[in-house]
N, C-alpha and C positions, 0 to 999 in steps of 0.2 A: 604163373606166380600166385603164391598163395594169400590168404588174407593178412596173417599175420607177416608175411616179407612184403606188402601192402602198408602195414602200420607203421613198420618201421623204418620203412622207406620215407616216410611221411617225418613220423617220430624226427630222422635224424637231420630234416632239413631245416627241425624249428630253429628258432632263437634258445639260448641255454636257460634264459630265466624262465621262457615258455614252458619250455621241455620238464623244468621245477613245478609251476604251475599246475600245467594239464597232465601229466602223467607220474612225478615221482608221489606228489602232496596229496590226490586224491586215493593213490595205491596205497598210501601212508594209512590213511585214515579206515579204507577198507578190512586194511590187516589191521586196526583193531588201535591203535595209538589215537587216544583222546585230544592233545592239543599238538597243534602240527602247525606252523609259524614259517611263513617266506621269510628268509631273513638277506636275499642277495642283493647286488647292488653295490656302489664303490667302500659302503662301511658296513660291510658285513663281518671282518677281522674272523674271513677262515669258515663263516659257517652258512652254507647256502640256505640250508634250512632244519632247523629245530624242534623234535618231536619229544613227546614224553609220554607213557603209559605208567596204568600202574599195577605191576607184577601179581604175582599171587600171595603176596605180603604186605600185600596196601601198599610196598613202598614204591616212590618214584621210580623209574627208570629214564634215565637222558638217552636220546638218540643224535646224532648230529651226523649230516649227511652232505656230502659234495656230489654236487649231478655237473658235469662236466659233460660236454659233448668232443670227446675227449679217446682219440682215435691211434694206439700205441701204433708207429712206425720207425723204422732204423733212420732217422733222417734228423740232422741237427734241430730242425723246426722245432720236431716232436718232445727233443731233451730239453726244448728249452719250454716247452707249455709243462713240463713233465718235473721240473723243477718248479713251476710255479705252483702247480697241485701239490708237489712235497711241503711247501712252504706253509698253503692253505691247513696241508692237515696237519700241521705240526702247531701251528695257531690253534685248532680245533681241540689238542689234545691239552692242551697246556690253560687255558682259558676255563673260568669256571662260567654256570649259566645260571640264570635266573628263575628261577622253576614257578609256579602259580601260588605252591603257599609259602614265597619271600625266600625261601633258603637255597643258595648258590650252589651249584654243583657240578662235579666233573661228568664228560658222558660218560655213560656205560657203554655204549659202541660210538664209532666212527667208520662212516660209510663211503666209498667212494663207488657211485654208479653213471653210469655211460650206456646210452643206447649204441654202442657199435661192441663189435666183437673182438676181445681183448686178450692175449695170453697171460690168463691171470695168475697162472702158476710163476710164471716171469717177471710179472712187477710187482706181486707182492715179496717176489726175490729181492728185489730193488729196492724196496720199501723198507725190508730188514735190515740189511744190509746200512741204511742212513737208522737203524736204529727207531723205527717207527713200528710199534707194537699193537696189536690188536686192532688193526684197519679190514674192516671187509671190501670185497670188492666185488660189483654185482656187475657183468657187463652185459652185452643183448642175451647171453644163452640164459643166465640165470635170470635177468631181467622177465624174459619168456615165460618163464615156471612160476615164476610171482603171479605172473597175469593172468596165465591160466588157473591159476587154485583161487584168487581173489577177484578179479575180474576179466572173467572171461568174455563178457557181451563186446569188452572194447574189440574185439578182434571183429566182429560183426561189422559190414559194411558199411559207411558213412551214405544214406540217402538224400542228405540234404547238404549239399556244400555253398549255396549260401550261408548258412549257419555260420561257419566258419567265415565267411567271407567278413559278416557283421558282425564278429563277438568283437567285446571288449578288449582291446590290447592292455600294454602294461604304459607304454608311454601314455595314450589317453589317460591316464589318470596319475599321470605324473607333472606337478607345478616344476618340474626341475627349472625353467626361467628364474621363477621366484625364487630358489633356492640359491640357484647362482648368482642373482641379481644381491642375495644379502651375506651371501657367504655365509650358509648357516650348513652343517652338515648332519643334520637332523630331521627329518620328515613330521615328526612328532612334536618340534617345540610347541606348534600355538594349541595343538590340540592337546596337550599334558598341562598345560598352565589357564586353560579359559572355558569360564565357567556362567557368568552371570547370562539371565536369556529375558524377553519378557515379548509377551505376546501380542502378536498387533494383526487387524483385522480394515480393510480401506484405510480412516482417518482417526480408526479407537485403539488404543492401547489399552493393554490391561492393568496398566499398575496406573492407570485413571480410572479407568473402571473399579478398579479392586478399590479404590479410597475413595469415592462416593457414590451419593444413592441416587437413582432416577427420578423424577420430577415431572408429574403429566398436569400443566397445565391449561384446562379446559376456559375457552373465551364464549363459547355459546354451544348450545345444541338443540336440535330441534328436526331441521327443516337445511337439505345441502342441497346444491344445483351440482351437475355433473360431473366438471372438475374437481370439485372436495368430494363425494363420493367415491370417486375412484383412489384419491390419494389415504380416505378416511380405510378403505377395503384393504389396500395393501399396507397397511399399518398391524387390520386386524389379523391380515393372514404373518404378517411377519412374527405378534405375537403367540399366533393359533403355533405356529411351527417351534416356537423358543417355552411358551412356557401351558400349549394346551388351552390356551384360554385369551379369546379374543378382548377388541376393546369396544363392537360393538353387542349391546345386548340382544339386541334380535338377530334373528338368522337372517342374513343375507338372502337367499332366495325369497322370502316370504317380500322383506322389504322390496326387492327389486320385479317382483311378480304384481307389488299393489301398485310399485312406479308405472308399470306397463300400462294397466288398466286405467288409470288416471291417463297415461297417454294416450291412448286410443279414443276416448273422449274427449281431451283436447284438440283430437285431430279431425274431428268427424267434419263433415262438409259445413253444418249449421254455423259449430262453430270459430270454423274458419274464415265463412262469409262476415260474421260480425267483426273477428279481428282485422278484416280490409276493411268495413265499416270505420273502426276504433282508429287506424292509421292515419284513413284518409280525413277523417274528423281533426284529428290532432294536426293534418299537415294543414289541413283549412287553418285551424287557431293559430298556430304560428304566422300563415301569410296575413290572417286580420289584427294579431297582435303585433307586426313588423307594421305595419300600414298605421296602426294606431300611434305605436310609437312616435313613427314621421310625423304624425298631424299634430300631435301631443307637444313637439321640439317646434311645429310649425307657431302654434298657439303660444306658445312662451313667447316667442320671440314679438311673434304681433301684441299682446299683451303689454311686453315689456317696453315697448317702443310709444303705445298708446298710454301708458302707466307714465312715464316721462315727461312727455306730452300734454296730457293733464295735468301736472303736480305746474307747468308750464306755464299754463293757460289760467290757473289757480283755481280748479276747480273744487268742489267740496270736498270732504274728506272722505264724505258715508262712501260714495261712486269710487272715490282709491280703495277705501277699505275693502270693497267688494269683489273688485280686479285684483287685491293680493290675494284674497280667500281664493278666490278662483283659482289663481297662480299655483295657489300649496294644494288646491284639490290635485290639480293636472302634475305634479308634483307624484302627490300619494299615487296618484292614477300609470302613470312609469312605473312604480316599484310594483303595483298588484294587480296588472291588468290581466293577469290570468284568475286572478280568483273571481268567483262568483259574485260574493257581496261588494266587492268593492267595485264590478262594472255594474252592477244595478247601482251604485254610490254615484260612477260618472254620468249615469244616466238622469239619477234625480237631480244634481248639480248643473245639468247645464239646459233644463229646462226651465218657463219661466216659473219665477217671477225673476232669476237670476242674470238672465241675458237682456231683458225687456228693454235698462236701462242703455245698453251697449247700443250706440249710433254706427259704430263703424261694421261694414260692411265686412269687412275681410277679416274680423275677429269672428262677429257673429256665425257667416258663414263656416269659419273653420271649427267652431266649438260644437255648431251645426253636425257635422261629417264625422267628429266625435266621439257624439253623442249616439247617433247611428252605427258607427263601426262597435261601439261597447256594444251595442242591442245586439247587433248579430253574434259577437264574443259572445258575449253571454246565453244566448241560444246553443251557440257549438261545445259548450265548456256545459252545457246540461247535458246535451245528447252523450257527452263523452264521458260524464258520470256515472248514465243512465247503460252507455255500453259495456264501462268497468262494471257495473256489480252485475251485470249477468253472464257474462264471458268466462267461461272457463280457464283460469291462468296456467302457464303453463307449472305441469307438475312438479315437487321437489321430492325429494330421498326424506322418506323421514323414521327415524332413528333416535336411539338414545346411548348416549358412551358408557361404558361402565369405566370411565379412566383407572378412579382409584383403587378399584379392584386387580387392575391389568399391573399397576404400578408396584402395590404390595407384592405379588406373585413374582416379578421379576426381579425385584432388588429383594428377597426371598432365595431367589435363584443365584444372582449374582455371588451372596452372602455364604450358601451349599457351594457352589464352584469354588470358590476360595477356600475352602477346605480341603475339596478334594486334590488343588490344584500341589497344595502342601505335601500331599503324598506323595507325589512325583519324587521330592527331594530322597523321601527314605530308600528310592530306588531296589525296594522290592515289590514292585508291582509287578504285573506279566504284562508283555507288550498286547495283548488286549484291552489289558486293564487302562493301561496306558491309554490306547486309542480310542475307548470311551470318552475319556476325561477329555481329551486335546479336541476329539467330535462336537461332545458338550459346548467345551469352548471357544471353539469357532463361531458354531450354531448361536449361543449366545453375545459375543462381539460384535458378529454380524447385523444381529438384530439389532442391538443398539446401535451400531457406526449408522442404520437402515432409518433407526426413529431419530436421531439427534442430526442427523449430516444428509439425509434423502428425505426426510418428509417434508414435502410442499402442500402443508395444510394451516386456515386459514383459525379453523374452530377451539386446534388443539395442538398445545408445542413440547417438544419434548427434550428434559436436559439432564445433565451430569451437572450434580451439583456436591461440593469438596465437603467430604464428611470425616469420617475416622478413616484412616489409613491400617489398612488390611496385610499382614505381613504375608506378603504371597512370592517373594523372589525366589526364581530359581537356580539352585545353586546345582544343576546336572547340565551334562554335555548334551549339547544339542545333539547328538547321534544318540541319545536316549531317545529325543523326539524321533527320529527317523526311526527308529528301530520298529515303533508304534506302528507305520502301516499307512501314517497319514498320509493327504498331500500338504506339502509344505515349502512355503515361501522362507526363504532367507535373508532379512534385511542388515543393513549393517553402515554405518560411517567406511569411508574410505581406508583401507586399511585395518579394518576389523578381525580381517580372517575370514571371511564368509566365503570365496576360493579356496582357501587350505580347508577349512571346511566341509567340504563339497567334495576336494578331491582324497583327502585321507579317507572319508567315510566309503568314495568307491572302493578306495584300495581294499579297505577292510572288507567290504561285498565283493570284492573280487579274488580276495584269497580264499574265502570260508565256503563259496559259492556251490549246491552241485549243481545236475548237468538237468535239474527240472526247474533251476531257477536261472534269472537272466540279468543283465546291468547294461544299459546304456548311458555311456557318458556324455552330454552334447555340450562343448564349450562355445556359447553361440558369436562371441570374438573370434573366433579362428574360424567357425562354419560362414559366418556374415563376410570375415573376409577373402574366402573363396567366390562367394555369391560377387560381391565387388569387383571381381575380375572377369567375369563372365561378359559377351558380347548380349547386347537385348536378347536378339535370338536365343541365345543359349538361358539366357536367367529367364527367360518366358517361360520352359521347358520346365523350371525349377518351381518358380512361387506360381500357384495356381490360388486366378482370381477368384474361380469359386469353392476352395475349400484352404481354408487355413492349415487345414491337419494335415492333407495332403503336401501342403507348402513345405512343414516343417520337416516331416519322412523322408520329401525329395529331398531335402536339404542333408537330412542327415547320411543319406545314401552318397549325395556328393563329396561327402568330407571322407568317407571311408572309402571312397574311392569306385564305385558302383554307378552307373549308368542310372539315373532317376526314368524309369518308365512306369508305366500301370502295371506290370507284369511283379517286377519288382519288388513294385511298393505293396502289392499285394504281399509275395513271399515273405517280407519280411515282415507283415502282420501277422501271417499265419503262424510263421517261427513263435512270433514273442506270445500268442495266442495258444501256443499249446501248452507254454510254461505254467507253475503254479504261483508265481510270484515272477513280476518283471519290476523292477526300479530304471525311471529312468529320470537322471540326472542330470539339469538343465543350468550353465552355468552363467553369468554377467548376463543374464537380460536385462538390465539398462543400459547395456551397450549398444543393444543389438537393436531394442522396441522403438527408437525414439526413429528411428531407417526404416520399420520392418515392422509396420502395424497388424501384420497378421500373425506376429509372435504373441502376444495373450491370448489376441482368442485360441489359438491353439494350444496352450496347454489346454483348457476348458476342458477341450474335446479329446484330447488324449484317455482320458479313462473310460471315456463313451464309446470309444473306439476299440481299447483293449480295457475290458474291463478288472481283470488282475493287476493293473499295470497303478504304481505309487511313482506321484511326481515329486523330484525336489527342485527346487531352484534357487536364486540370490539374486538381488539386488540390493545398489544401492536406496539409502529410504528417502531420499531429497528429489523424487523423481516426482512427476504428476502423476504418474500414471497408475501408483500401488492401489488404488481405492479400485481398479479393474481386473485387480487379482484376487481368483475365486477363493484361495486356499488359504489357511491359518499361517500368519507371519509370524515367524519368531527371529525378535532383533536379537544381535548379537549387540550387549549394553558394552560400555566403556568399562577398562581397569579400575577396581577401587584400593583403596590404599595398598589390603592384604594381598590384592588378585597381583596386584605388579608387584610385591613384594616376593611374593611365590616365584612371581615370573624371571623375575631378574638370578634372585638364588638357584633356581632350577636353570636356566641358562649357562649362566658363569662358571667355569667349575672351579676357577680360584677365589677359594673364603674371602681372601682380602680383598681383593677386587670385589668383587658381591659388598661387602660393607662400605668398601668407599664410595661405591658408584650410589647405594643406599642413602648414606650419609647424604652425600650432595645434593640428591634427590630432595631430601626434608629440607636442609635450609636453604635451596634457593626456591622451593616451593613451585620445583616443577613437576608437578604429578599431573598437569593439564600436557604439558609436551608429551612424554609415557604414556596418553592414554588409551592406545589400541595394539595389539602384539605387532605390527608394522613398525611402528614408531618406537615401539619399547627394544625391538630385534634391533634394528639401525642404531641405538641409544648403545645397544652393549657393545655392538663390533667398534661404535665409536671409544666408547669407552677403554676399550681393549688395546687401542691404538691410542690411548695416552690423549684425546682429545676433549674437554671438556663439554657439557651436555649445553647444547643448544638453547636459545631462551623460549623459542615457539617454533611451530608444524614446518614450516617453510626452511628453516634452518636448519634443521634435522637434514632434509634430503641435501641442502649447500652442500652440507659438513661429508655429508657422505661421498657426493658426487668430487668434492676437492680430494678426498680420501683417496678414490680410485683414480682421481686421474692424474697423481704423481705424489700425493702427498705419503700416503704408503709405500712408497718407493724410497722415498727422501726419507723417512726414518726408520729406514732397513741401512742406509748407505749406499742404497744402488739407484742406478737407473734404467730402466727398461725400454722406456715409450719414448718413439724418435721424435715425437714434438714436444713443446712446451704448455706445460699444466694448463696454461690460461688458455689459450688456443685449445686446445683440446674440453674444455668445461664451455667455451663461445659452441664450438662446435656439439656439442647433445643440446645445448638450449634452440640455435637454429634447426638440427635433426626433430626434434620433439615439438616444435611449434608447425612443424610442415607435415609431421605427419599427425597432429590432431587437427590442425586446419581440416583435413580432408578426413577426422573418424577414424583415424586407422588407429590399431596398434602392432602391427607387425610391417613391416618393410620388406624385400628382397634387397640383396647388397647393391642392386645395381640403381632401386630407387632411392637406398639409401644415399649412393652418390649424389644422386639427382639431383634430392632433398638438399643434400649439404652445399651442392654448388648453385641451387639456386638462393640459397641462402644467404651465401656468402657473396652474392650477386656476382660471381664467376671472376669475384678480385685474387682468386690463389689458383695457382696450375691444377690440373687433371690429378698429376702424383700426388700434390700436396693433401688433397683431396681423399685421396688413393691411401694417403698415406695416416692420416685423419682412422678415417673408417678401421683400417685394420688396426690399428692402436685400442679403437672403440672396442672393438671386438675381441684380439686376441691378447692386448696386454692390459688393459684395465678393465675390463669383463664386464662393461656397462651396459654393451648391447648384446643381448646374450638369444642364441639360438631357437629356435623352436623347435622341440624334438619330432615332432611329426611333418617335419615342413624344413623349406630353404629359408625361412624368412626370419625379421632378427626383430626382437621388443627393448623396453626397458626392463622387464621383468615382472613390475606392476605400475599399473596405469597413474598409479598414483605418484611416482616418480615422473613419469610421461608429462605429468598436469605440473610438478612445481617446476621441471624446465620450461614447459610452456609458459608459466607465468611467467617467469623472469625475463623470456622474451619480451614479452609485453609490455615489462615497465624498462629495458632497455630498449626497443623498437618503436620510437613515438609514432611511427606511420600507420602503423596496424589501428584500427579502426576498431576498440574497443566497445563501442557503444552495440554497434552491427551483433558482435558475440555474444552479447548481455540477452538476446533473444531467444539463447540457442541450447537448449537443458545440458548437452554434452561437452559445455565450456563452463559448467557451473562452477567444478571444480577446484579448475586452473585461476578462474576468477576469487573465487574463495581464498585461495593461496597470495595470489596477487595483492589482495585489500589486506594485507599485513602488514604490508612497508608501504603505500600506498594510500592517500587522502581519497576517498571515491566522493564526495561532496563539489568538486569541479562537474565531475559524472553528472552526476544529479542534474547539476544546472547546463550543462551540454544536452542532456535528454530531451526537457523543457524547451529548450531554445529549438531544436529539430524538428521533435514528434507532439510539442505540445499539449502531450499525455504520456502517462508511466504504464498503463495496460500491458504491453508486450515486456517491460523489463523488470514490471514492480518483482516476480516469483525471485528473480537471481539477486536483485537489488539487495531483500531482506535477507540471504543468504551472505551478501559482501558485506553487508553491515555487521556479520555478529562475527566479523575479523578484523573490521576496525578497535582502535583501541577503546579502552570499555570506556574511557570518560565524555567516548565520542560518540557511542552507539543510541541512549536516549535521544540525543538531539537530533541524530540522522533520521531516527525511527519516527519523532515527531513530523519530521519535516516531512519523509513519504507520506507517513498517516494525511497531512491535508491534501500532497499533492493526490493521491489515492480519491480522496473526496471530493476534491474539484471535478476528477475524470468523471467520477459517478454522476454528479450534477451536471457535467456539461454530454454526456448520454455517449460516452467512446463507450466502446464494446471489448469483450477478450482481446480482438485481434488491431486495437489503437485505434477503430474508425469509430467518427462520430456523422449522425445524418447531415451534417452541418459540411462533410470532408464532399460530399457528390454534389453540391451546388458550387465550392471552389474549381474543382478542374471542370468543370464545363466549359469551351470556348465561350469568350464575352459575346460575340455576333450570336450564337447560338443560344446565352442566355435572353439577349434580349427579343429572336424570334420565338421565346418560350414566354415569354413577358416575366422573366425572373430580373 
């Protein structure tokens, strides 16, 4: 068998859209057609895929092609795929197409090709015959003569069939969940309609930075001890790398070469003996200043007893007056019996003529002992004078800031960056030009989130203070930024789009792609929840404790279904290693990081590893963890007026509908419900169905979720689903609270029963049960499939979270407080505090944990869902409990030094004498 009955052997076992993919679209582009467009999939209306060139007359030329794996035989089967190809091409011929300079047109051909071998004189008999003109039909023999005139190497041997094993499929980079979950039947809505972006780096943002200036305010310079030195160093190098120009004025080695030598003098033997000298001198003064004390409290007391006594016996006054001066010397003599003059002071004081008068034995004597203990004080407190000034101290950093030099130059910089970041918008940069600017920008965000939010320096503080406001917004597609080269982070509110995102942009990299560039998709929800199902043994195998990068490769090898070994993970380095450009695109890592601490650092290391290779990734921005991601964030901002007004018109394709839904929008003054394509999509299907818009977030999804589970039924006049609406909406709220309890967002149907019947604490039959779930799934399309898998989601998690809340506030058992710990319930809590007083919360906290450390981050998250008249006073009230914690010394994780003397056993405390 030869090579080419090799390819095509190969060729005809693909998948049809594959077969589009990898062989008709890149043949397409070799013969010489400039834009060549996948267009298959359930709404394609006839045309698998769409080429256009431009002839010897500049003018356009349309091409429109059906790749059919698509095999003529005499057998009913075949009449009946054979009619649906007639259908295809008769759509094809009749439909006009959207060419690149706007103007609609018919094709100039229409192709029907097939890698199998087809009597093509015979169907395009057939083809006439139904009246269908001008179809070509390429099957494997002509297919063969293509390949050989335009690309002949494909017939050459496959040496590497890993390769294949790891490419990107088309389902990876397919949300079809989400799309099903919203009934939207457009891949393109949120990407056609969303536009605003703004850049975020740990805890800075740019559109703070862009509207004020930096502030270096210096508290002393001179003379640092070790710890400010080092934090004063990395301040300078943070600015040496941002703007060329550090904050100290001397060179670093020169200062740290004269610390040395200063060192080594302080350490020499001389001078070390003296400082055990200086110690033990000072531990002497203390045990004769505690002694003195005692005799000093001794002498009061006999004083004052013989003072009383006198005044008794009515003795004269001179002899009282005496005993009080005495009194106030011994007095002054407590407060200064470390200084010099004031024990030569007790000394002259309690010699005579001062005592001469005193009869009593047990004053004299004690003022005796004294008077003695000051003389020796005062000997040790000379010696220890005498060994400070000749003792060599120990050495300090000594240095001078140039602050406001460093300060001009960067808010200098900052002021150039905003200009050039303007440029981005006219979107004729080159994606170099691009990835300067975004370089730029990182490199300086960085620095600042580095001076304002990481410097732990005592001399010198660094701030963002509110100046003129810089018009810097970007009004381009974040697949602009991607396009640049960078690595880059995706932040976004729940339902932003930051997933469609993510995966329209692979799609686009994976149609245009050639065969010296690569795409990996890694959705790390679906890869985590494989890892979840693994036995220790087997996940040991996977996440490797000493290399995060490796963690992640093995991970990504399990999801595509490849045995994680060394062998492996090599191969498939070396794959993505010989390419010239690899993207690889990393999806919900806030799902995954808060399980899976070896997911950040592993991006890190991904470009260290393959150094061609461009990261993207998304999260959510509510997480803790964003200030440990290396790369340039760019948030995906909220709708503004215009952007959801685009959105809604471009969605709707009924005029009237688009104004009405408009209208409503303005006067009930809901543009906060609409404000991310999640909630604006859910807003229109509502819409569509005659339901009116919801007042806030949480209602949205109600309206939806009653939508599907009968309410769209009921205003069609049918009924489909064998249970009742409410039963059926109880049942996703129990489903969604059992499968976030445990992080998940995918289920198998048999955990899903599980989920539902323990839910339902196993008060309804097995069928009933049984009968539940399939409803879920096949007649109200709530839980909708995973295309690469058996297991079944909400669609987006964010649906997942407002069932889950409503759990909550119907299940008084569940233990709210417990969740409030817990970053991956922030969500659902968030949704929750809309219908819901969380100020009971508060004071249940209080009364448990007797600190807010572990739940203050979620707290001020549920606060800004409570109603707004409510939220100043909640805010005040944490702000003191926040400040109590601090004063009573809890730490991050709610312990105070004060919690380890509680649980001690009592018997135990008191053999410790606590």
């Amino acid at each position: 068998m030869n090579n080419k009955e090799l390819l095509f052997q190969k060729i005809q076992r693909m998948h049809e859209d594959d077969f589009s993919r990898e062989i008709v679209i890149p043949l397409l582009r070799k013969i010489g057609y400039q834009f060549v467009d996948f267009n298959g999939g359930p709404y394609e209306l006839g045309k698998d895929i769409i080429a256009h060139k431009f002839n010897e007359f500049d003018d356009i030329e349309v091409t429109v092609i059906q790749s059919k794996m698509f095999k003529s035989t005499r057998t009913s089967k075949s009449s009946q795929i054979f009619g649906t190809i007639v259908h295809q091409l008769s759509l094809c011929l009749s439909k006009k197409i959207p060419c690149s300079d706007g103007i609609e047109r018919r094709p100039n051909k229409t192709i029907l090709i097939t890698p199998f071998t087809i009597d093509t004189r015979h169907l395009s008999e057939q083809i006439e015959k139904i009246q269908l003109h001008g179809i070509g039909i390429f099957d494997q023999v002509k297919l063969t003569s293509l390949l050989e005139k335009y690309w002949p190497e494909i017939f050459e041997p496959e040496h590497n069939d890993f390769e294949h094993t790891i490419k990107l499929q088309h389902d990876d980079i397919s949300n079809l969940e989400l799309y099903r979950a919203l009934h939207i039947e457009s891949k393109t809505t949120y990407s056609n309609y969303y536009s605003d972006l703004n850049f975020f780096v740990g805890e800075t943002e740019s559109r703070q930075v862009f509207s004020s200036i930096l502030n270096f305010s210096k508290f002393y310079q001179g003379t640092y001890d070790d710890a400010e030195w080092q934090e004063l160093k990395k301040a300078d190098k943070w600015l040496r790398d941002c703007i060329n120009h550090g904050l100290l004025k001397e060179d670093i080695n020169e200062v740290e070469n004269t610390y040395s030598l200063k060192l080594i003098e302080y350490n020499t033997k001389f001078n070390q003996e003296l400082i055990v000298d200086l110690t033990e001198a000072k531990s002497s003064l203390n045990n004769l200043t505690h002694l003195l004390a005692e005799e000093i409290s001794t002498s009061k007391l006999l004083i004052a007893a013989y003072n009383t006594t006198a005044k008794a016996r009515g003795k004269n006054s001179t002899f009282i007056s005496m005993i009080t001066l005495l009194s106030s010397t011994i007095e002054n003599i407590e407060i200064f019996s470390r200084e010099h003059e004031h024990l030569a002071k007790i000394e002259q004081e309690i010699q005579e003529p001062h005592i001469k008068a005193i009869t009593d034995n047990k004053i004299k004597s004690s003022l005796l002992d004294i008077g003695s203990l000051a003389k020796e004080a005062r000997k040790k407190l000379s010696l220890i004078k005498k060994l400070e000034s000749t003792i060599l101290p120990h050495p300090q950093y000594e240095a001078v800031l140039c602050e406001k030099e460093a300060e001009l130059l960067i808010n200098k910089k900052v002021q150039d960056l905003s200009s050039s970041i303007t440029q981005l918008n006219k979107k004729s940069l080159t994606n170099s030009e691009a990835r300067s600017i975004l370089d730029t920008t990182n490199q300086v965000l960085r620095c600042i989130d580095n001076l304002t939010k990481n410097l732990k320096c005592t001399s010198i503080r660094v701030t963002l203070e509110k100046n003129t406001s810089f018009a810097n917004e970007l009004d381009i597609s974040a697949h602009t930024i991607f396009d640049s080269g960078c690595n880059i982070a995706v932040y976004g509110d729940a339902g932003a789009g930051k997933s469609t995102t993510l995966y329209v942009y692979a799609e686009k990299l994976y149609k245009n792609k050639n065969s010296i560039e690569e795409v990996l998709f890694i959705p790390l929800n679906r890869v985590t929840s494989r890892i979840s199902k693994l036995s220790p043994e087997e996940k040991s195998k996977i996440i490797d404790e000493h290399s995060n990068f490796n963690s992640l490769i093995n991970s990504f090898l399990l999801y595509k279904g490849v045995t994680a070994t060394p062998e492996n993970r090599k191969l498939l380095i070396d794959v993505l290693s010989k390419k010239s450009k690899v993207t690889i695109i990393i999806d919900a890592l806030d799902e995954a990081a808060s399980n899976s601490d070896w997911i950040i650092p592993a991006l890190s290391e991904i470009p260290k590893n393959i150094y061609q290779a461009q990261v993207i990734t998304s999260s959510r921005n509510c997480v803790s963890f964003i200030k440990d991601i290396e790369f340039l964030g760019i948030t995906l901002l909220p709708f503004n007026r215009e952007q959801l007004k685009k959105f809604i018109f471009g969605w709707l394709s009924d005029q009237s509908k688009c104004e009405e839904l408009w209208l409503s929008i303005q006067n009930n003054d809901l543009f906060e419900v609409a404000r991310n394509p999640l909630l604006a999509t859910i807003i229109c299907t509502l819409h569509e169905n005659g339901i009116p818009i919801p007042e806030n977030e949480p209602d949205v999804y109600r309206r939806k979720i009653e939508l599907l589970c009968g309410l769209y039924d009921q205003n069609k006049g049918i009924r489909r689903a064998k249970n009742e609406k409410s039963f059926l909406e109880r049942c996703c709220q129990k489903i969604a609270y059992q499968m976030h309890v445990r992080s998940r967002r995918e289920a198998t149907a048999e955990e899903l029963r599980s989920f539902l019947n323990k839910g339902l604490e196993s008060r309804v039959s097995i069928e009933m049960v049984d009968s539940a779930i399939n409803d879920l799934i096949n007649t109200c399309n709530i839980l909708i499939k995973s295309p690469d898998s058996s297991a079944y989601s909400f669609g987006h998690l964010r649906i997942q979270e407002s069932l889950a809340a409503e759990e909550l506030e119907r299940n008084r058992s569940i233990d709210i407080i417990d969740l409030m710990t817990q970053s991956w319930w922030r969500g659902a809590l968030y949704l929750y505090s809309f219908k819901n007083n969380i100020q009971p919360l508060i004071d249940q906290i209080y009364e448990r944990h007797s600190n807010f450390n572990r739940h203050k981050a979620t707290l001020h998250i549920m606060i800004s869902s409570q109603p707004k008249h409510l939220q100043n006073a909640l805010r005040t009230l944490l702000f003191k409990h926040e400040n109590n914690d601090i004063k009573d010394g809890f730490n991050s994780f709610g312990i105070s030094d004060n919690d380890f003397e509680e649980v001690l056993d009592p018997d135990l405390q008191q053999i410790l004498g606590l």
